[in-house]
Every structure is written in C-alpha cells, then in structure tokens.
C-alpha atoms as one frame of an Amber mdcrd trajectory, in Angstrom:
protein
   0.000   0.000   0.000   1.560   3.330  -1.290   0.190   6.459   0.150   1.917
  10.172   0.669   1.618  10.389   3.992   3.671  13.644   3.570   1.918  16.886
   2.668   4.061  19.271   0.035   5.803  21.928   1.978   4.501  25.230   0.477
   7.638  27.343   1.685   9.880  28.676  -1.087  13.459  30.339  -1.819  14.495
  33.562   0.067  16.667  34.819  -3.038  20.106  35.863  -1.063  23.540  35.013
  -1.064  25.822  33.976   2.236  28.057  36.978   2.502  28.805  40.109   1.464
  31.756  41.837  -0.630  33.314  45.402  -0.498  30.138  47.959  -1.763  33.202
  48.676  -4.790  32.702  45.238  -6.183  31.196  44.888  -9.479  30.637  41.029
  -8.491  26.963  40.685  -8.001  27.607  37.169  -6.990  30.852  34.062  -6.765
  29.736  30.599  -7.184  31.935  27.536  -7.946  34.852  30.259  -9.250  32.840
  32.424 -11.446  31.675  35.892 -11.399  27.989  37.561 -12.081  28.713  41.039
 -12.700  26.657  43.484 -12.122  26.924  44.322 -16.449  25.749  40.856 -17.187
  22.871  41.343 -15.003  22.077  44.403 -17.045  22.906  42.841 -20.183  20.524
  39.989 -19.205  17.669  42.672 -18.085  17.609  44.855 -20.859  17.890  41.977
 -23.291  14.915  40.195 -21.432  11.376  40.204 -24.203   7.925  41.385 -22.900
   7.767  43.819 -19.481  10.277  43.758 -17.296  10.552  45.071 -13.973  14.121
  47.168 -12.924  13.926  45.882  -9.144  15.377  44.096  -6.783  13.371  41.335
  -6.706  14.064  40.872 -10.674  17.234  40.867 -10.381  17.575  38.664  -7.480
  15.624  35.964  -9.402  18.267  36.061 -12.241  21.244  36.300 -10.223  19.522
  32.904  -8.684  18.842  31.061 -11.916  22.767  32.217 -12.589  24.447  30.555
  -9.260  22.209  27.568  -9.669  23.032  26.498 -13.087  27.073  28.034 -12.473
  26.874  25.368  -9.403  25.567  22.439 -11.294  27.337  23.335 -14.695  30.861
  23.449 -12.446  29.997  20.366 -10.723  29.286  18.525 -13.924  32.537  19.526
 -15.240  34.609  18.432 -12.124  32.782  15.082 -12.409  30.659  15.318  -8.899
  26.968  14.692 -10.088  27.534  10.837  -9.819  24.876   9.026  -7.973  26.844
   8.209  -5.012  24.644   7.972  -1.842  25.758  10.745  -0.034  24.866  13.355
  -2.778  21.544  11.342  -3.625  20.699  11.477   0.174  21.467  14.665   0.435
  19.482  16.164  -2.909  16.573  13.504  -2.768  16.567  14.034   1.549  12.313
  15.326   1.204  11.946  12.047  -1.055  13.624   9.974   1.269  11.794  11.133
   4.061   8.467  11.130   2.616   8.975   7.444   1.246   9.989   6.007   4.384
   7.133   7.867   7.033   4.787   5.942   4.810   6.287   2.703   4.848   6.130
   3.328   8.313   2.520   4.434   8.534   1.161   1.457   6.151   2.913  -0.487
   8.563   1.176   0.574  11.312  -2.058   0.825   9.130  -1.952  -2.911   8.077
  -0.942  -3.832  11.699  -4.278  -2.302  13.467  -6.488  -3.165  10.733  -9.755
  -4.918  11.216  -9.536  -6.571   7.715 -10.185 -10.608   7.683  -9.341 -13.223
   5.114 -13.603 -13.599   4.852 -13.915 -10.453   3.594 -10.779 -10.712   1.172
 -12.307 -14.193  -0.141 -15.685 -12.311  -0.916 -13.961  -9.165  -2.437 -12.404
 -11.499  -4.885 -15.397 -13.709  -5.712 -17.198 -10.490  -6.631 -14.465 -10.220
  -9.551 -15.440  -6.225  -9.870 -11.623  -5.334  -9.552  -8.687  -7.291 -10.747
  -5.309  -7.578 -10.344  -2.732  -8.280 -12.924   1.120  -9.287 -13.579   2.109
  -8.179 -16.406   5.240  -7.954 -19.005   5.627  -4.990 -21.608   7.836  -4.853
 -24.519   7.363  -1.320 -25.060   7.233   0.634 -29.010   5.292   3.870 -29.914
   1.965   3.171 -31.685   3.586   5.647 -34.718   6.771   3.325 -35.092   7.632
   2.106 -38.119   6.091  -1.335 -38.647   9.569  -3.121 -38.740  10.031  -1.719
 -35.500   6.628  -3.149 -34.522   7.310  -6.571 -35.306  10.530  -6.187 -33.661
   9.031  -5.646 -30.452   6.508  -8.362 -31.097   8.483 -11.320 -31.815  10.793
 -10.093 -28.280   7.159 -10.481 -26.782   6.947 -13.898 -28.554  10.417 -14.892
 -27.227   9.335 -14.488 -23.750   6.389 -15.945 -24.142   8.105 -18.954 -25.476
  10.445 -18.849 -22.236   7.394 -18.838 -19.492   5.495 -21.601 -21.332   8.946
 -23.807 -20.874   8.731 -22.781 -17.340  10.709 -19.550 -16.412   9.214 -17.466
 -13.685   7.186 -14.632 -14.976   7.897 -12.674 -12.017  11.549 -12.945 -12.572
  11.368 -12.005 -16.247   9.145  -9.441 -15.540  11.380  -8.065 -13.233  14.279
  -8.489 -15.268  12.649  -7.720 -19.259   9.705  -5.532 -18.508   9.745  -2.021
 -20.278   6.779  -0.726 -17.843   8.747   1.428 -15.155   5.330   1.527 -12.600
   5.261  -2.030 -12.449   8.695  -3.399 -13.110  10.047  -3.176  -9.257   7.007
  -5.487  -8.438   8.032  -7.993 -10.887   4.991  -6.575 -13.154   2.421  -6.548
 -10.522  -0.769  -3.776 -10.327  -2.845  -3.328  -7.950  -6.763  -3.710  -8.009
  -8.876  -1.859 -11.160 -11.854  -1.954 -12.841 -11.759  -3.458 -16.488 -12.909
   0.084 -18.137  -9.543   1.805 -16.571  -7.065  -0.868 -18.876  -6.194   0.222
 -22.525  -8.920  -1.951 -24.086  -6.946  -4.837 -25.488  -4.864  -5.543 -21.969
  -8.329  -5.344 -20.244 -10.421  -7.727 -22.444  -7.385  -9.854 -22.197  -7.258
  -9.820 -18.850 -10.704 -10.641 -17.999 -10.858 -13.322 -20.194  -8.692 -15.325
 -18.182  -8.998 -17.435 -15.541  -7.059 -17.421 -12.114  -3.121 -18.231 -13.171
  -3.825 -18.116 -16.415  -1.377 -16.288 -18.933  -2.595 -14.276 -22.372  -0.613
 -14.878 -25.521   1.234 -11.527 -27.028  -1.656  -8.271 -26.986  -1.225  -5.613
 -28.886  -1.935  -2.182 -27.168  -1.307   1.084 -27.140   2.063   1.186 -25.549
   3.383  -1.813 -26.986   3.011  -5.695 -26.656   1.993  -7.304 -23.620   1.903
 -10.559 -21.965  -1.170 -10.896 -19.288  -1.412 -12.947 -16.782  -4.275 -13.375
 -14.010  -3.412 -14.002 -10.421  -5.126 -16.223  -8.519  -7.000 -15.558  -5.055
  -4.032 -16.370  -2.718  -1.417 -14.030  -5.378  -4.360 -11.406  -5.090  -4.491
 -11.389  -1.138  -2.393  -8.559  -0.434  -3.816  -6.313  -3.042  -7.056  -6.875
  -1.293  -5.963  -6.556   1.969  -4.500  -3.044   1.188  -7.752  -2.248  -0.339
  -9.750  -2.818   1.863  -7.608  -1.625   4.835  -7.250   1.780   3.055 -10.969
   2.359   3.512 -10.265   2.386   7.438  -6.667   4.241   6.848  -7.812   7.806
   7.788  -8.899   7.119  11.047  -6.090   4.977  11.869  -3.756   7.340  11.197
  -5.323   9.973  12.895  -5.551   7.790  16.025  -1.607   6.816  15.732  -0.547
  10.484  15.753  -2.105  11.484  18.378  -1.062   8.168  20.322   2.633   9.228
  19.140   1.762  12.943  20.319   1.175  11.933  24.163   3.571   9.284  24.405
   6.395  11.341  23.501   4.642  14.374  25.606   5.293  16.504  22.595   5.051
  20.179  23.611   5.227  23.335  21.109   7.605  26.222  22.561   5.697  29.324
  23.055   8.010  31.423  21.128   8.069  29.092  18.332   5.996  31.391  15.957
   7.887  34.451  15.840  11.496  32.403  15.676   9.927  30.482  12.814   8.535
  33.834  11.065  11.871  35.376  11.677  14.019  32.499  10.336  12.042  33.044
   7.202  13.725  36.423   6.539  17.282  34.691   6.923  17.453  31.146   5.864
  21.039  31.024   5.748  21.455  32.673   9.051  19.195  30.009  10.746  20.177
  27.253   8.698  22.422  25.695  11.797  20.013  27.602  14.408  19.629  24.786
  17.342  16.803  26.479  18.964  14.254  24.443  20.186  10.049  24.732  18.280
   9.160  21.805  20.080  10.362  19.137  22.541   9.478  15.553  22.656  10.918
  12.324  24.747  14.406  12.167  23.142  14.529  15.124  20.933  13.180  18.464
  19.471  12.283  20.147  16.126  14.429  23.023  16.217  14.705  26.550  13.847
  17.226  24.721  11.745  15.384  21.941  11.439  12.147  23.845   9.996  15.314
  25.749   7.929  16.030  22.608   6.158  12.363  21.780   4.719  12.137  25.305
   3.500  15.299  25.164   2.047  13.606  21.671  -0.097  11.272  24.388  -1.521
  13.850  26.228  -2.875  14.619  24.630  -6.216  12.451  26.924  -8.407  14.096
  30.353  -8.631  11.324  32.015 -10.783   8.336  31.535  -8.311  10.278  30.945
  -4.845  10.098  34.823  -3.098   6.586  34.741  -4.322   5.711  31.712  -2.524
   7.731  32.816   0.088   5.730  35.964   0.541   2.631  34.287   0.756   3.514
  31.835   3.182   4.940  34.427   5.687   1.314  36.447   4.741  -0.794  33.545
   5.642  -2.019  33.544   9.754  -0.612  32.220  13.074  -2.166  29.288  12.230
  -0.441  27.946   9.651   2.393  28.404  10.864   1.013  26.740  14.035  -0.209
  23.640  12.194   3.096  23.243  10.057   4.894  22.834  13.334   2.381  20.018
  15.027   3.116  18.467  11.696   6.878  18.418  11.067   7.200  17.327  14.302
   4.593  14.466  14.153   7.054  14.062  10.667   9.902  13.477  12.766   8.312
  11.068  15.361   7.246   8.753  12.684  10.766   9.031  11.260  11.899   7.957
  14.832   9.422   4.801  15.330  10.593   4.045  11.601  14.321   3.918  12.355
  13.821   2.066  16.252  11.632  -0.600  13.722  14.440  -0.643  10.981  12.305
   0.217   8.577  13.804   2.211   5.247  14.231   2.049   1.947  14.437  -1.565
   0.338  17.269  -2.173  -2.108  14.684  -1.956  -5.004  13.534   1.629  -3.912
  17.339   2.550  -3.246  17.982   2.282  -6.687  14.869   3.916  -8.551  16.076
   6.882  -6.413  19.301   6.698  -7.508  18.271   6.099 -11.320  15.688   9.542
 -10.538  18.619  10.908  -9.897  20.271  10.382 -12.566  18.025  11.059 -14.842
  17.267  14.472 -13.691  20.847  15.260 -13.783  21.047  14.122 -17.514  18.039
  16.055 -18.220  19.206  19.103 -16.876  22.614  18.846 -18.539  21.113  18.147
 -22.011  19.010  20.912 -21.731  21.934  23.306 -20.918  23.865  21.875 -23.648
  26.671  20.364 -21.515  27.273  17.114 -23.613  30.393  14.956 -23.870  31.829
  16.681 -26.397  31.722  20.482 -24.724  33.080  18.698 -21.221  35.468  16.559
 -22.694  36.947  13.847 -20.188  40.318  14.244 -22.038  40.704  18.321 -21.559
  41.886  19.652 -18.764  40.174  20.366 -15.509  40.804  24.098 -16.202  39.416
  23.971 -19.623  36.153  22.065 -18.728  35.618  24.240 -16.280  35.828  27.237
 -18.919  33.767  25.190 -21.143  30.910  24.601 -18.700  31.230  28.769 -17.778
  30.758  29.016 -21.513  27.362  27.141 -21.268  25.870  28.581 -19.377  26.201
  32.200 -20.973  25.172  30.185 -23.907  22.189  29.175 -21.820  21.498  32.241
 -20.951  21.360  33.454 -24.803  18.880  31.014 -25.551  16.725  31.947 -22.503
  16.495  34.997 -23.610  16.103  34.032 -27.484  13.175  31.864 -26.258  15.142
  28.452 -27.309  15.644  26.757 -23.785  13.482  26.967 -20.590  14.946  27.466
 -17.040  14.102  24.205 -15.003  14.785  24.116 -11.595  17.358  21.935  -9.918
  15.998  17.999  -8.912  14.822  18.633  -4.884  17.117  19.525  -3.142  20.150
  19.375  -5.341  20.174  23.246  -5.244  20.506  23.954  -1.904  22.725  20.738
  -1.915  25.694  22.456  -4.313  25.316  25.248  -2.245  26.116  23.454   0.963
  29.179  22.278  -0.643  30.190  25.114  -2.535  29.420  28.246  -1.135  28.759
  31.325  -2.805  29.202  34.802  -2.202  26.487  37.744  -2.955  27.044  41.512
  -3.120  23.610  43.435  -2.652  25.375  46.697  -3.347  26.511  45.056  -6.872
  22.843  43.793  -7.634  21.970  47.092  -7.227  24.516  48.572  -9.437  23.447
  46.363 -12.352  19.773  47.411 -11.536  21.046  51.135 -11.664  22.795  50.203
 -15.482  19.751  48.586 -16.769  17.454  51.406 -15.956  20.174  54.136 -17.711
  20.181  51.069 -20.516  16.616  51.273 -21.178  16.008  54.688 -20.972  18.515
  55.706 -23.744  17.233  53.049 -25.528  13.224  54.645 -24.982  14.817  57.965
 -26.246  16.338  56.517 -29.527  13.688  54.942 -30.269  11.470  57.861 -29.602
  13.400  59.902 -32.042  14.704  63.873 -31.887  12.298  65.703 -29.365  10.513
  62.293 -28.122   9.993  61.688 -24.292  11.671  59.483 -22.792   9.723  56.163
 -21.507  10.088  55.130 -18.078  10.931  51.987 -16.926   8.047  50.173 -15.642
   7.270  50.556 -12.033   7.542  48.309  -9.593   4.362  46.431  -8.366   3.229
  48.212  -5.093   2.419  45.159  -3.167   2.940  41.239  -3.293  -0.285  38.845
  -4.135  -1.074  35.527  -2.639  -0.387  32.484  -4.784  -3.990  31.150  -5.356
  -5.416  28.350  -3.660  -5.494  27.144   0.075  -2.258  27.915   2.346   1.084
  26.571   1.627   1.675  23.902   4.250   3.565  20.802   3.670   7.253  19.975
   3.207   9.306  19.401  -0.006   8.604  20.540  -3.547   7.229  17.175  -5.250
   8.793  14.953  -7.674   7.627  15.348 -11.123   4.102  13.709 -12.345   4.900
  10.022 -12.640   4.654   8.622 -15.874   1.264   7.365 -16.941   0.761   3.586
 -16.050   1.385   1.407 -18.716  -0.781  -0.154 -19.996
C-alpha cells in the first residue's frame, strides 16, 4: 500500500547570497569560481522580451537562476553529479523522508487493521476489480512497422520462455519495459476493467485465475497478461480494503505518538519560525528548540532545512515565500504540530528498521540520474563540450561558456529554465558556497534602468519623451489556492501507467 503520507511543503526560496563583498565590487555574486557582474545582469535585463521590472526582486531571481546552473554546470565539469549515496541522500533528503514515514505508517495501518481473510475471499469472488502481472515490450503506436514486429516477436520470445517454465515474475522483473510495475516484478494493484487500454483489459478478464494471455497488442506496446489467482491477489485486497479504514487509523496513531512522547510546542516558536524566514542562511544551523518531545526536538534549523527543499524553483520561490509568511498564526502553528509528528514517525521508523528496500534505493538513484542528464542536455553540456580528455581548467571554462550560452537562448526563447531535482540546489550550495554583493545587484539594476532609458529615447526619435521603466508592483499577491503547508517541492508527475 503506497500512500503520501507527507503533505508538500509550500515554503519557497528567500533569493540571497551567504556573505557580502566590499560595496566597490562589481561582483553581483561568486559561485563555484565564477563571477555575475553586475553588467551581465544588465545585459541579461535589458535583453529580457515582454515587461520587465528594474527591481530588486528581478534581479535577485536572475542572479539565482545564474548561481544555480554556475553550481551544477561546475559540478558537472569536475565530475561530482555521480549518484553516489551521499549526494543522492542529500538532494533527494524530502523524497527519502516522505517514502519512508509511509512505509512506516502502512505499517502501522496494516498492523491495526480490522480486515479478515472472509472479507478478502468475498472481495475477490465479486471479480469487480482485478489484479494483474504483467510484461511490456514497449514501441510507440507511430513506429515504423519493422520496428513493430521487432518488439513483437521479443514479446513472442518471452512468451516462449514462461510456457517452458521460467518465472514470470523474474522475467518481468528483469525484461519488462513498464517502469510503474517493473520493481514489483509486473504486478498492479486492483482496477476496474474500463480503466485498462482496451486490449490488456479484455485480455485480462478473459482469463482465468493463473492463467497467462498470448502476445496483446496495445497502445504502448506488446503485452503478456497474466491473471493471479486468489491467494497471489491477497495482499492487493488486503491493502484495499484496509485503506478504507486508513484515515482514522492514522489519525488515532498520531495522536497516540503525540502523548507518548509528551510533545510540547515552545511558546516562542511562531515568531522564531517567522523570523528564520527572513534569513534562511542565518538560521540554517540555528539549534533552537520549536518543540520538545521524549528524546529530541524540532528546532529553527530543522524547519530551515524543509524550507530550504522548496527552494529549487528560482522564478516563483520569493513569491511563494511571501505568501507563506502572509498567511495567519495558524499555519504556521499547524506546520509545526506536523513536522514534528514528521519526525516522530521518522523515529518509530528507524527504532523498527524500517527504510528504503534495495529496489527503492535504486529507482532513487536512477531519478537521480536522470534528472541530472536532463538538466545537462538541456543546458547543452554534452560529452563533447566537457570533454573527459581536456583539462580540468578547460572544462571548467567550457561549462562557464554554457551557461552564458544558456542564458542566450533563454532569452532568445530556445531553452526553458528548469529548476534543480529537490534539493540538489541547496545541496551544491552546501558544498560550494557562494558569495552575494547586494550593493553590486543594485549597481546592475542602476545600469539597466540608464540602458533602457537611452534606448526609450532613440527609439522615440529627436524631441521624443523618454519612456520610463516600468514601475515596480506596489504590493505582493497571494499564490492562489489554500495555504502553503507541507514539506518538499514534489517529484515530477509520474509517468502514466502502462498499460
């Protein structure tokens, strides 16, 4: 049973840097050995299509979006974006947490369920819901029809293979091209016939229990079905019908959790936690104490380190930001009770050894990875511009290089900034720190005003006025929706299941 027993943090990133340099620096910001002046920043400003705002806040977004992809572009070229555990840990940490509380809480879930094999046996026998292990040899219903009957006759291979024996959960562990069933050796979990691509379903329910399809043709590709029987099916059931009661359960477990640690909220925990908000680096190792519970306490730097996992999107974060700190005493009153249950479920997790399985160990670590890859195809950083055979001096040149090119294409409308995987932002800024200059961010404000007015008057011609640049909005709106309280920015959509 899969649930998110972890609410999305709605916090976001306090633009800033950790430092300051002389006020005569032209150096808006240092990250990773490279410079943002404050004449790129203008360059970048004036250059920028549509409205554009000359303020702080402007500028502090860009000089974000610069450090984040100088950070990972450096890092690329000095060969440190491997998935070793320690930097997957660290950048997937809101993942990690969220994935084990709620093998934790299904645990506990399953454990004080009322659930009995009767009413499993008479879910099954009223055959409304199936379940179904599967094995996908995946092609794209526009491929070429050689490709097509490529795929099939791999489908027809392993069929061959199971009918002389082989395991299908084995080979659909080992061969299956469906990534949302392929760590369960191709299992799914109950659904209706209408929710199935049409061929898998009809194949599917026209088989009896342990009975396997021949190849099916569907929309993703070629398929081999089989039906489980009732025992296979038992623990689909069981987490079926146990979710019904989940809710309550839960409810009833955190508040057991609550007064057996005798969890108490400090009573100056608001205003610390509103205050940390306006310096995130400056709290970030702040040991003061929110709450208290048997053993431990959720402390300022603590509550730091989930806002910094909302920090990966430099375009929207102050926003978001803003409109937390806006919201009332309340939220900020509830996000506390719930980190804190958060970290108490964390604790019963770890004293039960209960964590990650090997399986889920490396799906993060192939996440990871593909992020990474994603990111560093989009900002053009391919084999050939870091070459492993240049020197370290010269990559790193090369990846500087990139990302001005990236920059060019932002602003040409080619590329689109994407924010860092979680936490792997605030991550390469842990481990590399960097250095801002508010009196240079200013500065390159100060250019790109002069920049666009002379470029209003030229374009006005001989006698014209001279166009303003646009003022500054006079107040900050409220994201839309209900209040931003949670933990980590989420993972992107998962794929759609296959079939």
């Amino acid at each position: 049973m899969r649930r998110n027993v972890m609410v999305v943090v709605g916090l976001a990133a306090l633009v800033g840097g950790c430092g300051m340099f002389s006020a005569h620096s032209d150096a808006v910001e240092e990250a990773a050995g490279q410079t943002f002046t404050a004449q790129r920043l203008a360059d970048i400003m004036t250059s920028i299509k549509g409205p554009m705002q000359f303020d702080v806040k402007t500028g502090a977004v860009i000089t974000r979006l610069w450090t984040d992809m100088t950070l990972f572009a450096q890092a690329a070229a000095a060969n440190k974006l491997t998935a070793d555990s320690s930097l997957v840990a660290d950048a997937m940490w809101p993942t990690i947490i969220q994935a084990t509380a709620a093998r934790w809480m299904d645990s506990v879930v399953v454990h004080k369920s009322k659930v009995t094999d009767a009413m499993i046996d008479s879910a099954y026998k009223a055959d409304q819901v199936r379940g179904v292990e599967h094995i996908l040899v995946a092609v794209d219903s526009a491929a070429p029809k050689e490709d097509k009957d490529k795929a099939r006759k791999k489908a027809e291979r392993f069929l061959a293979q199971l009918k002389a024996g082989a395991s299908f959960a084995q080979l659909a562990h080992d061969s299956t091209d469906d990534p949302g069933s392929k760590a369960d050796s191709g299992w799914y979990g109950l659904k209706p016939k209408a929710t199935w691509d049409p061929p898998f379903g009809n194949a599917l329910w026209a088989l009896k229990p342990g009975e396997i399809s021949g190849v099916v043709a569907g929309r993703f590709g070629f398929h081999i079905v089989r039906r489980p029987s009732d025992v296979e099916s038992a623990r689909f059931w069981r987490d079926s019908l146990t979710r019904a009661t989940a809710g309550p359960i839960q409810s009833a477990y955190l508040n057991e959790l609550t007064t057996t640690y005798n969890v108490k909220l400090d009573a100056a925990a608001l205003p610390h936690m509103r205050a940390s908000l306006d310096d995130l680096e400056g709290h970030e190792n702040d040991h003061t104490a929110l709450s208290t519970f048997n053993g431990g306490s959720f402390t300022t730097g603590d509550f730091i380190h989930w806002a910094r996992a909302a920090t990966s999107d430099p375009i929207r974060g102050t926003d978001q930001l803003a409109a937390f700190k806006a919201g009332p005493d309340s939220n900020f009153v509830g996000l506390l009770k719930y980190f804190t249950q958060v970290a108490l479920l964390i604790k019963e997790a770890d004293k039960n050894h209960v964590g990650l399985t090997p399986d889920e160990w490396k799906q993060m670590e192939a996440a990871f990875a593909a992020a990474v890859d994603t990111i560093k195809m989009n900002m053009g950083l391919t084999p050939a511009v870091l070459d492993p055979k240049a020197s370290a001096h010269d990559r790193s040149r090369a990846a500087a290089e990139r990302v001005d090119g990236f920059f060019n294409d932002l602003l040409a409308q080619k590329a689109q900034p994407r924010p860092l995987q979680g936490m792997l932002s605030a991550t390469l800024r842990s481990r590399e720190k960097t250095r801002f200059n508010a009196v240079a961010l200013q500065h390159g404000i100060d250019l790109a005003k002069a920049k666009h007015s002379a470029d209003s008057l030229k374009a006005s011609g001989p006698g014209g006025a001279v166009a303003p640049p646009p003022a500054a909005p006079s107040g900050m709106k409220p994201a839309p929706g209900g209040p931003p309280i949670g933990g980590a920015a989420p993972p992107p959509p998962a794929p759609p299941k296959k079939p």
